[in-house]
N, C-alpha and C positions, 0 to 999 in steps of 0.2 A: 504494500500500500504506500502511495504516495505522504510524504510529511505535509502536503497543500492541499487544506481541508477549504481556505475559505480565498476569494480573488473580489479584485477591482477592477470592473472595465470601463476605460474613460472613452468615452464616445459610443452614440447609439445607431450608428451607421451599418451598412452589411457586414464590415470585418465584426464589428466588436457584438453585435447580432448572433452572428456564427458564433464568433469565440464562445460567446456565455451557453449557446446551448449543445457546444460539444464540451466546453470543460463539464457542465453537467453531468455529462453522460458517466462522466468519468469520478464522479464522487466531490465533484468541487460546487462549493457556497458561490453563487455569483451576483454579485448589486452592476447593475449597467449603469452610467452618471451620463448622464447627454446636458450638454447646457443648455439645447434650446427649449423655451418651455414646453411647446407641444409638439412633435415629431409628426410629419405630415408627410403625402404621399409627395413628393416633389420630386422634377427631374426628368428626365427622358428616357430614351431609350438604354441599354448596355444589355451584352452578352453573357451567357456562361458558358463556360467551354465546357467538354465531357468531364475531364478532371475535377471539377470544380461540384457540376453535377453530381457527381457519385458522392462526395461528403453529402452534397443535402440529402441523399438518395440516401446515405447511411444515418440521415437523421430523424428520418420520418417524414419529408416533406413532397414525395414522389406526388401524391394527389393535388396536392396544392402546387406545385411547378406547373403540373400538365395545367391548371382551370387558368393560371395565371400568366404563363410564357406558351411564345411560339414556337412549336421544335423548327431549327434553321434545316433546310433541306440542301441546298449549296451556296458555295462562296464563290463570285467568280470577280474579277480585274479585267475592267477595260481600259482602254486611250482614252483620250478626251473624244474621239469619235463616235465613242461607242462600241467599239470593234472591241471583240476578246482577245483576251493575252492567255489567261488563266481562267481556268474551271475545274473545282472539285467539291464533291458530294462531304456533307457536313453529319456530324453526329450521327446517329443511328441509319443515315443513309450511306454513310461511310463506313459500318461495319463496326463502330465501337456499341461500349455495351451501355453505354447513356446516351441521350439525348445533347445538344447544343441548345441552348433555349435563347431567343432573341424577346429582353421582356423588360417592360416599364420600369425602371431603375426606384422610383417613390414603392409600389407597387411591392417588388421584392422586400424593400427596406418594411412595408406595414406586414407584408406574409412572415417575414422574419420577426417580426415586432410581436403581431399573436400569438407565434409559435411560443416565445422567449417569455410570454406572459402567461399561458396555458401551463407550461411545462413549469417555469419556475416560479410562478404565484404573482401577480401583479402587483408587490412590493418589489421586485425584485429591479424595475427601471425606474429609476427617480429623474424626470426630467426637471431643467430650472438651475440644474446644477454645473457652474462653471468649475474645472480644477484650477484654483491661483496658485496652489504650492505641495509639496510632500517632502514628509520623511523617511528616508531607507534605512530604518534600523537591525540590529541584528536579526530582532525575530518575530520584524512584520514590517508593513510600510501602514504610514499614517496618511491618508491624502486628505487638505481642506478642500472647503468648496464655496463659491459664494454666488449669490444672484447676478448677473453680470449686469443688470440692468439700473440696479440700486448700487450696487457696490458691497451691499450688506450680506456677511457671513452666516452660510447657514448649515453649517453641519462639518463635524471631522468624522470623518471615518478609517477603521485600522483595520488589515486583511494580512494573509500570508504573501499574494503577489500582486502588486499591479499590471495591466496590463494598458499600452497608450495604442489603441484604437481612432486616435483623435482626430486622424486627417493630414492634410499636408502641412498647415499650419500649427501642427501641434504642441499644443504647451509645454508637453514631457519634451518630448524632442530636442525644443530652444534652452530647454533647462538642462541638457547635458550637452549640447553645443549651441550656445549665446551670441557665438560671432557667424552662425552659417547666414545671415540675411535671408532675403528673397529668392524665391523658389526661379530657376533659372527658363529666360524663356527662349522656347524655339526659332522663333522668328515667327510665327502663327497663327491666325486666328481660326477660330470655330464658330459657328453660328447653328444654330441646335434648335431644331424647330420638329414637331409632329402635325403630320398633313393625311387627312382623310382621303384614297381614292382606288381606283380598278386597280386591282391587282396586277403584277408584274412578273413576267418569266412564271414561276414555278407556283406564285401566290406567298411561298416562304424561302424567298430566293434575300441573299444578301451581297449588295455590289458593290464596286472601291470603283472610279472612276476617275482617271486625270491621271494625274505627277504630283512631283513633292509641292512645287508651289503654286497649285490649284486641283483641288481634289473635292469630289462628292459619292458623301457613303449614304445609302440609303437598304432599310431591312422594314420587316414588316414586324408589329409586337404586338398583337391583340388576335387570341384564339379564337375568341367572341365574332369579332370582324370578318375572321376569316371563312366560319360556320355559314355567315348569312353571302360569301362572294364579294366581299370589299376589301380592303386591307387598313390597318391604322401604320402610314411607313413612317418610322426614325429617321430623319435626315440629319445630315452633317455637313455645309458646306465649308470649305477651308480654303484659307490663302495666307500669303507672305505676307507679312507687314512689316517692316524695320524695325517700327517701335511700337512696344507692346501700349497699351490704349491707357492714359492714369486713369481707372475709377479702380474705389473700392468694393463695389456692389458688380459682382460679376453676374448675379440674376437679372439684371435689367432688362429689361425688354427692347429690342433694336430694330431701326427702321432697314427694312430689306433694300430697299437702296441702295444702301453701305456695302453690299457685295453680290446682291443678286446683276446686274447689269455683265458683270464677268461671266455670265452662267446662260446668259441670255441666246446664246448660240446651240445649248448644250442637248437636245431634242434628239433621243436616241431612235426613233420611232416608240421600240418598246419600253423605253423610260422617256418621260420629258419632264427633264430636270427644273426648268421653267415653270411650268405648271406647278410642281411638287412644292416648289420658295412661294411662289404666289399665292399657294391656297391651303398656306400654315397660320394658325389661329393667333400663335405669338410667334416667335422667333427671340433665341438670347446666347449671347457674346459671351463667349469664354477667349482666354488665352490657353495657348499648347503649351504647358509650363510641367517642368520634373524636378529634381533635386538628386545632386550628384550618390551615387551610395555611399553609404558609411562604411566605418572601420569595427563597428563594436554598435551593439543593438541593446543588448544587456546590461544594466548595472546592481549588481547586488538582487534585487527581490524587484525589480523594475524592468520592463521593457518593452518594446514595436514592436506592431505589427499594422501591415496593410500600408496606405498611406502614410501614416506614420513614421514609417519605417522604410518605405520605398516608391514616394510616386513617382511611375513611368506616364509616358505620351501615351494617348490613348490610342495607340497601335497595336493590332495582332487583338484587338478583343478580347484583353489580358487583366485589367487593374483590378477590376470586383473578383474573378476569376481567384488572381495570387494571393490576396486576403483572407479568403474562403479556404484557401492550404495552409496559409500562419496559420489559421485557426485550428487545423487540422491536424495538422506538427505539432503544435501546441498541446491541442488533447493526449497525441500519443505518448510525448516525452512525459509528461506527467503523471499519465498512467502507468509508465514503467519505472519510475526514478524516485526514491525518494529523498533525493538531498535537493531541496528548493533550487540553490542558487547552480547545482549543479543541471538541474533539471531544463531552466529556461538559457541557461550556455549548450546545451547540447541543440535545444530549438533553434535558436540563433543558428548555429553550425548547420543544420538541417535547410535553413533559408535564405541567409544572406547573402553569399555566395550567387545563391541558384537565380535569386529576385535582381542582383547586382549586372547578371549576364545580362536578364530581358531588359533591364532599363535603357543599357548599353545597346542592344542590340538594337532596340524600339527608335535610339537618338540616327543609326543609322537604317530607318523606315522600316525595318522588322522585315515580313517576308509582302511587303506594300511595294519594297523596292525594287519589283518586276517592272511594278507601272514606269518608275522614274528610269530606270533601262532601254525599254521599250522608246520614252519621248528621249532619250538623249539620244538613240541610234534611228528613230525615224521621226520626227518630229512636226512631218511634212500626214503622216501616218502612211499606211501600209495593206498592199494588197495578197501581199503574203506572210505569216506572219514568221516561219520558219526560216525567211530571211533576212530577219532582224534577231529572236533569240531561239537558242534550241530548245526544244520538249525537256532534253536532258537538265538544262542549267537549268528552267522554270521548279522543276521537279526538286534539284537540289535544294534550294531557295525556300521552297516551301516547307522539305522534310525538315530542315536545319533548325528552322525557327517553331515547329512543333518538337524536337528537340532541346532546345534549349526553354522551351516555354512549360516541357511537362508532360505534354498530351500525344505523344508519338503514339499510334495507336495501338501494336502490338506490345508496349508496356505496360500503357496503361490498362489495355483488356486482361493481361497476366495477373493485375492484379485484384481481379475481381472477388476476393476477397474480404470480407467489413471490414473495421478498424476501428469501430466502436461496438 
């Protein structure tokens, strides 16, 4: 038996979601701390990869994915033309033994939310609660917490481990390195919008379109939608910007102007990209921003995960995905170990490294960097595509980065196996 009978998880997000109901599983106390006061469904679209899949799948939440995500049936990459580069069959159409689920990002975060309240008693989440500071003592950590609104303190609470769940801006994080600043940016923007309409390609087809410095992703994320012949698609429009935009409210809502005119040509017959920007209900501005990896995760009874601990660019359909495996490593080490601090250094070991490659690999466009191949060697575009890149390089390119990202798929079916 593990010596970690009781845990703090700081942020109410999908990682720290996860975390609290796989450390459960495993014999662990868990309070979740979120600062916002009420936790709402917010957010757009995001994926989960097979990998990621099979934890929830080993948590009990198989019923609730299927009502709530669209299993993805292929990925494919085209030119700015439209024309394919890349096509391959996804999740369960690819031969693994889970699903790919393409699904409302708020959505997961309130399926996660029930679960984590059902399972560990509706005490168990205290929203309202900001962390301003902790102590790591020898035989537990203390974290305060205060109203972030008021300023006024409202509660100390003492555990065997903390856990920083908190996101990219995370409190713990800046508390063990003070001088890393701002989260570094791409050169990128996003513009993030969900648009009502006919279905495309497969009806649960997901597409990457462009090059590095103009790209549109668009996936379908509503099962519901899909039952009555419409689609709810996820879009992602993106471009270069030199300098990233000053606000601090990255949810604002943006006038489509600011980047759809770039897109206005982009009318694949079977997708029209145009239509898609035009006949989104909001639209809202992010920057493509990551933060370099660390050297050390853990300190003493404290440590990352998710965000926290590794935000990558949202390439490769990965960041909710790697969080949902901290959580996972996490559960495992601690079921097997009972020396606390020795427990969360063997997790670390188990993820840093591995979350260090994809960030790295993500800053060199992950396996997106067919598309930007393809426009640097024809850029005028192409009527064959075999004389611009081979089947073989394509193929490399893609296995590589499902290698380094976790989900190769005769590994990850090897290990069909539970884990809790």
């Amino acid at each position: 038996m593990s010596n970690i009978k009781t845990a703090i998880v700081v942020g109410g997000g999908i990682g720290g979601l996860v975390t609290a109901l796989r450390l459960q599983r495993v014999g662990v106390l868990v309070k979740v701390f979120e600062s916002v006061d009420n936790i709402k469904a917010l957010g757009v679209g995001i994926n989960l990869l097979p990998h990621s899949v099979k934890v929830l799948t080993e948590l009990g939440l198989t019923e609730k994915l299927e009502k709530t995500g669209l299993p993805t049936a292929e990925l494919m990459y085209v030119n700015k033309f439209g024309k394919k580069i890349w096509q391959e069959e996804r999740g369960l159409n690819a031969g693994y033994n889970w699903p790919q689920y393409s699904i409302h990002r708020g959505e997961l975060q309130m399926l996660l939310l029930n679960a984590v309240k059902e399972q560990l008693g509706e005490e168990s989440v205290l929203t309202g609660h900001h962390l301003t500071s902790f102590e790591n003592e020898a035989d537990g950590v203390v974290a305060h917490f205060e109203n972030k609104k008021t300023g006024e303190h409202i509660g100390s609470y003492r555990a065997d481990i903390l856990i920083a769940a908190d996101g990219i801006h995370s409190v713990v994080r800046k508390h063990f390195y003070p001088n890393e600043g701002l989260p570094k940016y791409s050169g990128r923007i996003l513009w993030r919008g969900i648009t009502e309409s006919e279905p495309y390609l497969t009806g649960r087809s997901m597409i990457m379109a462009g090059f590095q410095d103009q790209k549109f992703v668009a996936y379908p994320i509503s099962p519901e939608l899909a039952k009555e012949g419409r689609s709810l698609v996820n879009w992602i429009a993106e471009l270069s910007i030199d300098e990233m935009p000053d606000r601090a409210d990255w949810n604002k809502e943006i006038d489509k102007e600011k980047f759809a005119p770039a897109f206005k040509n982009w009318n694949f017959g079977w997708l029209n990209v145009p239509k898609i920007i035009e006949e989104a209900t909001a639209v809202y501005e992010f920057p493509m921003v990551d933060r370099d990896p660390l050297p050390q995760w853990t300190f003493g009874r404290v440590t990352l995960l998710g965000d926290a601990a590794h935000p990558m660019y949202p390439i490769g359909s990965n960041g909710a995905s790697q969080a949902i495996l901290d959580a996972d490593a996490l559960g495992q080490v601690i079921e097997g170990q009972q020396d606390v601090e020795t427990a969360l250094k063997e997790y670390e070991a188990k993820r840093r490294e591995a979350t260090a490659n994809i960030v790295l690999m993500n800053r060199q466009n992950g396996p997106e960097q067919v598309m930007q191949i393809v426009e640097e060697r024809a850029p005028n575009g192409f009527d064959n595509l075999d004389d611009v890149i081979s089947y073989e390089e394509l193929a490399e390119i893609a296995n590589k980065y499902k290698q380094v990202a976790g989900f190769d798929r005769e590994t990850l079916n090897s290990k069909a196996g539970s884990s809790v």
